[in-house]
N, C-alpha and C positions, 0 to 999 in steps of 0.2 A: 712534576708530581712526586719528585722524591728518588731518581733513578730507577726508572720501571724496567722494563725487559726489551723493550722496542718504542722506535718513536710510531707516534702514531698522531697523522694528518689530517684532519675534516676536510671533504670535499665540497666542490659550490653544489651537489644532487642529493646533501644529506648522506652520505656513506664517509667512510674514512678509510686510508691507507694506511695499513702497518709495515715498518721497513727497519733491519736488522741483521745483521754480518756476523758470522764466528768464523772461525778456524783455528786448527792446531794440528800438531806434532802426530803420530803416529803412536795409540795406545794398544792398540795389539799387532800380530807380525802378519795376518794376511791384509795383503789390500786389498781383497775388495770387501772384508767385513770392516777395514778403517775407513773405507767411502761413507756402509753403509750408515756407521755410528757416526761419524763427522756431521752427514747430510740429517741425519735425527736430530743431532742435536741443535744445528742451526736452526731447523725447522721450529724449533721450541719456543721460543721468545713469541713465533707468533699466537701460540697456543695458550701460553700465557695469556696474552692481551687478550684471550675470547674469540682468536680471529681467524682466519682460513689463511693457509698460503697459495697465493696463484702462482709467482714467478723467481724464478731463482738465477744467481751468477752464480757459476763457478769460481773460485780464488783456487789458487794452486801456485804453490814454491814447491820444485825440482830439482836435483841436485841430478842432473843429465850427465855428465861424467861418470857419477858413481851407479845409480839407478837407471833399469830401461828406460824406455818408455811405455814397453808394451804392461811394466810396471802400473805404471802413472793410469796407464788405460784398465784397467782393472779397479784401481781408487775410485777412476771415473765412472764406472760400471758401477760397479756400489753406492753411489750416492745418487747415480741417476734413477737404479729401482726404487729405493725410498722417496725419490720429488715424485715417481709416477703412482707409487702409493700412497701419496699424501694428497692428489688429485691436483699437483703445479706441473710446472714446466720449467726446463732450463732454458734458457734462451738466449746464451751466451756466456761468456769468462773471462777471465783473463791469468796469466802464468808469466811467472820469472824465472831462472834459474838462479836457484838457492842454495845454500847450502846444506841445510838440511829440510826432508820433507814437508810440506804443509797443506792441508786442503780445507776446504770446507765452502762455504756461500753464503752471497749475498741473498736475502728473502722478501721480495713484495707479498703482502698479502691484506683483504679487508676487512675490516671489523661493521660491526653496526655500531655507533656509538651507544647506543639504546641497551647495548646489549654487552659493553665493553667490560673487562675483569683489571683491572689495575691493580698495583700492591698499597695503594695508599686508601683501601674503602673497609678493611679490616674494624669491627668495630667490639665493645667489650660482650662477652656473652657468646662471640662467636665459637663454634668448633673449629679446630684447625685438623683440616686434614692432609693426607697424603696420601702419592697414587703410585709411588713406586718405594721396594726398597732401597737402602742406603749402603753402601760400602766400596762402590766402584773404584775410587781414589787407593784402597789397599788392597785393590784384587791386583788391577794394572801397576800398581808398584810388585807386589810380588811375582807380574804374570814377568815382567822386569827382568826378572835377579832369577828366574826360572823355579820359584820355588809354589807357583798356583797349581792344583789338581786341574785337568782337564775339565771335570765335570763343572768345578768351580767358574772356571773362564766361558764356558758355555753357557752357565745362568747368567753371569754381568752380562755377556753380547747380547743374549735374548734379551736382557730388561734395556739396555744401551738401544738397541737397537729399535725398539718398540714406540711408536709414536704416541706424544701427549695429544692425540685429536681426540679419540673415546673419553679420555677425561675431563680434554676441555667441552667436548659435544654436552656430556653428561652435566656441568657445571653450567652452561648457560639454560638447559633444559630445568634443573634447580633454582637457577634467578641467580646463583652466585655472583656477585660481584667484586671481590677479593680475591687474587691469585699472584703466585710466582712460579716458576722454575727452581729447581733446587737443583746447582751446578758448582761451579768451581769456587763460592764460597763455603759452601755447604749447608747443612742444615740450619745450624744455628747462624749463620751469618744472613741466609737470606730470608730468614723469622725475622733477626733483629730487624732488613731493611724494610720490610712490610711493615713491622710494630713505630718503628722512628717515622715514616713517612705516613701513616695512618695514626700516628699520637697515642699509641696505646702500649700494654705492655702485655704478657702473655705466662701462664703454666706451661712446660712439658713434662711430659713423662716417661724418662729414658726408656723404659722397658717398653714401652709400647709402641717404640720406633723399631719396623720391619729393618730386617739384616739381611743382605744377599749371603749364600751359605757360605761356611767359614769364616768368615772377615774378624770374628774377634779373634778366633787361634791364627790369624795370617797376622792382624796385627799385634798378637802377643809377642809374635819371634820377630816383629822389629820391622816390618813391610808396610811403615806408613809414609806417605809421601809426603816433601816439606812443604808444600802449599798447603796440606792440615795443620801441620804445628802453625802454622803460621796463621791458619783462619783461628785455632781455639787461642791463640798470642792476641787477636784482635777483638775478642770478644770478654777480653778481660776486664772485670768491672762491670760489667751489662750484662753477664749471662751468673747468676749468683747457684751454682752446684748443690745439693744435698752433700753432705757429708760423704754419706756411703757410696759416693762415687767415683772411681775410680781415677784416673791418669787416663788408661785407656777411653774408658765410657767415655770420656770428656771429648778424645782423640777422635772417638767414632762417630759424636755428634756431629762435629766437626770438618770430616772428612771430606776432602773434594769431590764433587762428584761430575762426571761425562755424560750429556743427555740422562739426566736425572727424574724423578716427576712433578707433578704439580702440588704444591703445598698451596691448599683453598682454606678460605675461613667464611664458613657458613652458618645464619642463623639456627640458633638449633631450632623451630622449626621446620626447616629445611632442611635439615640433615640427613634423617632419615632418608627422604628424597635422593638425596646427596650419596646418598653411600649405596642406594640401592641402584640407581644410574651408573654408578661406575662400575658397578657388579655385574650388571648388562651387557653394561660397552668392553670388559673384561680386562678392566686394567690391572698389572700386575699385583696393586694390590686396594683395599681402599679402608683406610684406618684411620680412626680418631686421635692424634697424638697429643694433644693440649688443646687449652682453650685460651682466649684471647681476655683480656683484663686490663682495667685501669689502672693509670698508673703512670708511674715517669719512661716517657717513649721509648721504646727499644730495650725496655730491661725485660731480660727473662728468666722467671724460676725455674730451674733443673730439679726436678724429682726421678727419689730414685725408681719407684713403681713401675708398673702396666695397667693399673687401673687409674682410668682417667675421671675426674671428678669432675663433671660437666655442669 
């Protein structure tokens, strides 16, 4: 269907399995807030698809030499409170000794087909919305190099670590049938792959994309991570900028993002719907950033505004 977020099975009872793996490196220094953000964001994919998670593996590289393990058990703590707050289970793992750290999980979970959110069902006229802000990619490069505020690193964990279930609950409760995840391609990358796999092309409106605090002074002094240069390098020729847009603005669109939120595109009668269900379910945020439009697949106009012209 265009590279969706998770594969996802039909069963012979009418229900379907959703199944889906991440992992990676260690984005902040405690471990057991790197459990719990790893295990968030694995979780996502199936939240994407509309779907529940029942069952999780553990994946874990250890570098046992250098690292405890009473370490490692702490990662594990962390990502086990978020499978029991997402209402799964672990039910096994597997670990190597690495050389450098890695964790995250494997995720079964079901969808109703009836009921399923894909990135290819985008159609023109739709709202595109979003349910978390954006800038995780230059807080964790600055948290890095040591130059993020405390307070700052405290808002990314809290939005990191925050589950896409209320937004996706909210989203099927709307009818939506359009979603992604917005993760380590970033904003614009994982707009384009919805608009290409859905045939359509779309509006955004820089200003109206939520900032986690700081991120433009964190990325002005130079704490942007090169998996961004490298998503707005691939988005060249398909994402056509306003003028008055910056270097940076471009950088920020673009930014990679760690357990990120759901980017929905919903009829606008629905909308409203749509945005008052996420306001319920209390996701971190829930904003109309562009709307969906015909057009040659995967192009998208960059405006420089906040007000979105629906």
């Amino acid at each position: 269907m265009g590279g969706d977020d998770a594969a996802v099975i039909r069963q012979a009872d009418g229900r379907a399995l959703v199944l889906t793996t991440d992992f990676f490196t260690p984005i902040v220094d405690d471990a057991f807030t790197f459990g719990r953000i790893a295990a968030a964001n694995a979780l996502s994919d199936v939240y994407a698809m509309g779907g529940r998670p029942l069952y999780c593996l553990n994946l874990v590289g250890w570098p046992r030499e250098k690292l405890s393990l009473e370490l490692l058990g702490e990662v594990l703590r962390g990502g086990a409170e978020v499978v029991r707050q997402a209402g799964a289970s672990i039910v096994g793992g597997h670990s190597i000794d690495d050389p450098e750290p890695k964790y995250g999980l494997v995720v079964v979970g079901e969808v109703d087909p009836a009921t399923m959110t894909t990135n290819a069902a985008a159609r023109p006229g739709d709202w595109l919305v979003l349910t978390k802000p954006i800038g995780t990619g230059i807080i964790a490069t600055a948290l890095k190099r040591e130059a993020a505020p405390e307070e700052v690193i405290a808002s990314a964990v809290a939005t990191m670590t925050t589950l896409n279930e209320g937004a996706a609950r909210a989203a099927r409760a709307a009818g939506v049938r359009a979603a992604t995840d917005v993760t380590g391609f970033g904003l614009l990358g994982h707009l384009r792959a919805m608009l290409a796999a859905s045939g359509a092309a779309a509006r955004l409106w820089a200003g109206a994309v939520p900032l986690l605090p700081e991120v433009r002074t964190l990325a002005a002094a130079g704490h942007v991570p090169g998996g961004s240069r490298r998503n707005l390098d691939s988005v060249a020729g398909i994402a056509i900028f306003d003028a008055a847009l910056t270097e940076l603005d471009r950088l920020i669109l673009a930014d990679a993002q760690t357990s990120g939120g759901l980017l929905l595109a919903v009829g606008p009668k629905a909308g409203p719907a749509l945005l008052e269900g996420l306001r319920r379910e209390g996701t971190p945020v829930a904003v109309v950033v562009g709307v969906v439009t015909s057009g040659t697949a995967g192009r998208i106009a960059v405006h420089a505004g906040s007000e979105v012209e629906r």
